[in-house]
Structures are given as C-alpha cells and as structure tokens.
C-alpha positions in Angstrom: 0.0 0.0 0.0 1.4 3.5 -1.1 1.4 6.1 1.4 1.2 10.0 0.2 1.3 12.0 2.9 0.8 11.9 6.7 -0.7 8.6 6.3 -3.3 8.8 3.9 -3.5 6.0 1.7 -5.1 7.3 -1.3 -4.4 10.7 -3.6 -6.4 14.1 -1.9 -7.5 16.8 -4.2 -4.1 18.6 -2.7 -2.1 16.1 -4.0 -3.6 16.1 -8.0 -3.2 19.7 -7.6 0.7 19.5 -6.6 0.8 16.9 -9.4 -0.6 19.0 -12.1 1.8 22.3 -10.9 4.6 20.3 -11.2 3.9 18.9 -14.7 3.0 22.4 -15.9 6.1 23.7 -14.5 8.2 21.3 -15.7 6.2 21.6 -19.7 6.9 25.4 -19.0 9.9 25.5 -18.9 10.7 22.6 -21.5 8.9 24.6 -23.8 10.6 28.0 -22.8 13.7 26.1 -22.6 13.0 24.7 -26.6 12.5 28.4 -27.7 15.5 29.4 -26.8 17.5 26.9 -28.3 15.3 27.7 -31.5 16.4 31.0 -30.6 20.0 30.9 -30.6 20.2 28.7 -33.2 18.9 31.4 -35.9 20.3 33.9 -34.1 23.7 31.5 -34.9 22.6 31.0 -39.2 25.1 33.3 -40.7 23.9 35.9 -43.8 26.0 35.0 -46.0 27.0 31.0 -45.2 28.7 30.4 -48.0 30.8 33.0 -46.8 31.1 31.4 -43.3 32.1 27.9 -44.9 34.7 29.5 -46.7 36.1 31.6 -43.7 35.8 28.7 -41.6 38.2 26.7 -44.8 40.1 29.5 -44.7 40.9 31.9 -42.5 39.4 30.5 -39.3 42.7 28.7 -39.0 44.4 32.4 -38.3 41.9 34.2 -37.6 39.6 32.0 -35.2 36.5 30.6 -35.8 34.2 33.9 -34.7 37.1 36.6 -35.8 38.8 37.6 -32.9 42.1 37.4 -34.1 45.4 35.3 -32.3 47.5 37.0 -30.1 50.8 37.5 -32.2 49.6 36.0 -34.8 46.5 37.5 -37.1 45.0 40.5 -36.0 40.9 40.1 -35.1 38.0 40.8 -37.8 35.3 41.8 -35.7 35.5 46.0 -36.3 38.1 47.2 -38.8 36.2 45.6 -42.1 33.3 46.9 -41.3 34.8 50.4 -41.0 36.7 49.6 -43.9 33.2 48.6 -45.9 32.2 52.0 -45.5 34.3 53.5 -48.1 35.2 53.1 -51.5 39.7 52.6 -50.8 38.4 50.7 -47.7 36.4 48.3 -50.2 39.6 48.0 -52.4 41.6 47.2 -49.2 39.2 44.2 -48.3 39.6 42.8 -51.4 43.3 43.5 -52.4 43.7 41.5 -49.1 41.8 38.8 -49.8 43.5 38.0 -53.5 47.1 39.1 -52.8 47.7 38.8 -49.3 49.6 41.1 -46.8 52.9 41.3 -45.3 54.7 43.1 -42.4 54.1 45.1 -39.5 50.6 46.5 -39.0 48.2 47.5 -35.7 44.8 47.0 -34.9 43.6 48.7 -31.9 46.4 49.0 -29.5 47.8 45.5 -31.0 50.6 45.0 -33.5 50.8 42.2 -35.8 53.9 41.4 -37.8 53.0 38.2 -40.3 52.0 37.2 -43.8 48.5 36.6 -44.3 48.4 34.4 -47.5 46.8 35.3 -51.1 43.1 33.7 -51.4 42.8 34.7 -55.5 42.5 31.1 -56.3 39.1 31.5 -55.2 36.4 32.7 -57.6 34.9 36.0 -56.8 31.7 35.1 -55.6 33.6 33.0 -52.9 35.9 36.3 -51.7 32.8 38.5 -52.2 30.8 36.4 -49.6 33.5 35.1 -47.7 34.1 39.5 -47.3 30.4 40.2 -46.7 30.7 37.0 -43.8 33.1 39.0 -42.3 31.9 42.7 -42.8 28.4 41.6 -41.7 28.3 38.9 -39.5 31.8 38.9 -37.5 32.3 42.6 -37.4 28.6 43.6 -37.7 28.3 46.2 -40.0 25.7 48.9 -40.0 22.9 48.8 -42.4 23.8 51.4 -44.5 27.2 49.6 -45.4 26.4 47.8 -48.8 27.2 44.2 -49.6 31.1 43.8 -51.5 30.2 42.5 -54.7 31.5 39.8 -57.3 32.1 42.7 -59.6 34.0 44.8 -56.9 36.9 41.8 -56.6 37.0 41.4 -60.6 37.8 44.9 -60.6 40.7 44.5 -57.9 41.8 41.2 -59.9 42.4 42.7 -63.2 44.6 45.0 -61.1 46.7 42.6 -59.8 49.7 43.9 -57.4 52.1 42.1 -54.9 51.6 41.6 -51.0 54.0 44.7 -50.1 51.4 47.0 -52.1 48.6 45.4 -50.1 50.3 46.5 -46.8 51.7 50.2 -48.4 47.7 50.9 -49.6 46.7 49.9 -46.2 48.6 52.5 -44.6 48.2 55.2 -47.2 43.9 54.8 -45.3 42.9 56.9 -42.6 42.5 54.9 -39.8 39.2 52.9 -39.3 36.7 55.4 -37.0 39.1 58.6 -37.4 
C-alpha cells in the first residue's frame, strides 16, 4: 500500500493539484527552454553562409572561428572591415587582401601584428565576395547602411593585380578605421 502523505493512503484533491503544478512547471519550462535553443540557433545561421564555410576553410585557422584574431599572430576581424566597408579605398583594401595577401608590421587597436597573411585569389569572386560580406556583416557587424562587396568589386581588384607589399603600403596610405 502506497502512502502520500501523513498517512493517507489514497491521492487528496491537494495532491492532483501538486501533481498537475509540477507537470505544468516542468512543460513550461521545456517549452521555454526549446525556444531558446530555437532562438540561438537562428540567431547563430550566418547571412551569407557560403561565406562562413569559406572563412571557416580559410581563415578560421588564423583568424579564429568567430574573428577575434590570435594573439601575435592575425589580427581580429570583428570592427576594422566593417569600418573599412564603409568606403570606397576601404572596399579595395578588403579585397586587395583577400586576392594578394599582406605582409609586415601592422596595428589593430592598440595590437601589433607582424606576419604574412596568405593570397586567397584562387578563389572565384563570388567566394571572396561572400567570404568579405561573412566577415563585414556577420563577424564585425556592419551597420545597415554599409552595402554588400560585390562579385564585380573583386574582378575589378583582380584585373589590377599587385604584390603583397602594395597590399600593406595601400593599407597604410587609409585613414584609420573610426578617425
């Protein structure tokens, strides 16, 4: 015989009532804990995913998997390109990088970086375009008045081409991002 509570043997109205708070509780918070799964998931779905596969191919290596750089190493991508989306030489810059490269010495913040990041121009442009956009947009979140790099915007750069040292010299020839 199963007991319930001071030594009643069968279920009181109190009881069901505990019962059913409990089950409630326990489906509230399933379901609240469901929706915000749900909720980080899409808050996790990239923009531009082909872009993200091909950073995460790519550069993650370098650059970590969300942008934020290694110490010593490659600097982070989480505000300078979207500063640098903002205007036309800035534009260039992004995708100068991207298909030759960059050596030497340069800072970001207060840190200073001193490596060779390698050319990606064996990529098509679509790839560097959203691969770009990936970064601008979804690491470095990019206001809404920045506009998408486009496929063009790289073939223009490409039929320009120049060597990593240029990359680096038109980099410093910009005003710094936010002056």
């Amino acid at each position: 015989m199963t007991r319930h509570c001071s030594g009643c043997e069968t279920p009181s109205a109190r009881h069901l009532a505990v019962a059913v708070v409990v089950h409630l509780t326990a489906t509230v918070c399933l379901v609240i804990a469901l929706a915000c799964a749900s909720g980080a998931r899409a808050a996790d779905t990239p923009s531009y995913p082909q872009g993200a596969a091909a950073f995460q191919g790519n550069c993650a290596l370098c650059h970590g998997t969300a942008g934020a750089g290694v110490a010593g190493l490659a600097p982070p991508l989480t505000a300078y390109p979207a500063r640098y989306a903002a205007t036309p030489e800035g534009r260039r810059q992004l995708a100068m990088t991207l298909l030759y490269g960059m050596f030497g010495a340069i800072s970001v913040g207060e840190a200073r970086f001193n490596s060779q990041m390698p050319d990606f121009g064996r990529l098509d442009d679509a790839t560097l375009a959203a691969t770009l956009n990936f970064v601008v947009f979804d690491l470095a979140h990019a206001s809404a008045d920045v506009k998408p790099l486009t496929a063009a915007e790289i073939a223009s750069e490409r039929s320009h081409p120049v060597d990593a040292a240029a990359v680096r010299a038109h980099r410093q020839s910009l005003p710094a991002p936010g002056s």
